[in-house]
Phi, psi and omega in degrees: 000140185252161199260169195256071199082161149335127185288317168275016147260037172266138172081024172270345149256005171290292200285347147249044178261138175300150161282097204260107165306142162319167135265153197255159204247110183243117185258205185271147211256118208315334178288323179279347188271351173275348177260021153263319185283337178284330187275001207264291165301316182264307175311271204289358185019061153248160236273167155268181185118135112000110166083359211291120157234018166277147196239000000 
């Protein structure tokens, strides 16, 4: 089966993108994050899904 370019150029701008520390992830402490999830479904009565932004 033939190839889309070379092989020994795979992965040649990935191995020179500079390397970048993680940031670190902090999320919301569950009570507030179950009262965003509560303003979210009832006040704003919105739907579930990724992304829903019609009102």
């Amino acid at each position: 089966m033939p190839t889309h370019g070379s092989l020994t150029k795979a992965g040649k701008v990935r191995g020179q993108t500079p390397k970048l520390q993680a940031k670190s992830k902090t999320s919301a402490i569950p009570r507030m994050r179950n009262r965003n999830t509560f303003v979210k479904r009832f006040n704003l009565k919105r739907k579930p899904g990724q992304n829903w932004l019609k009102s």
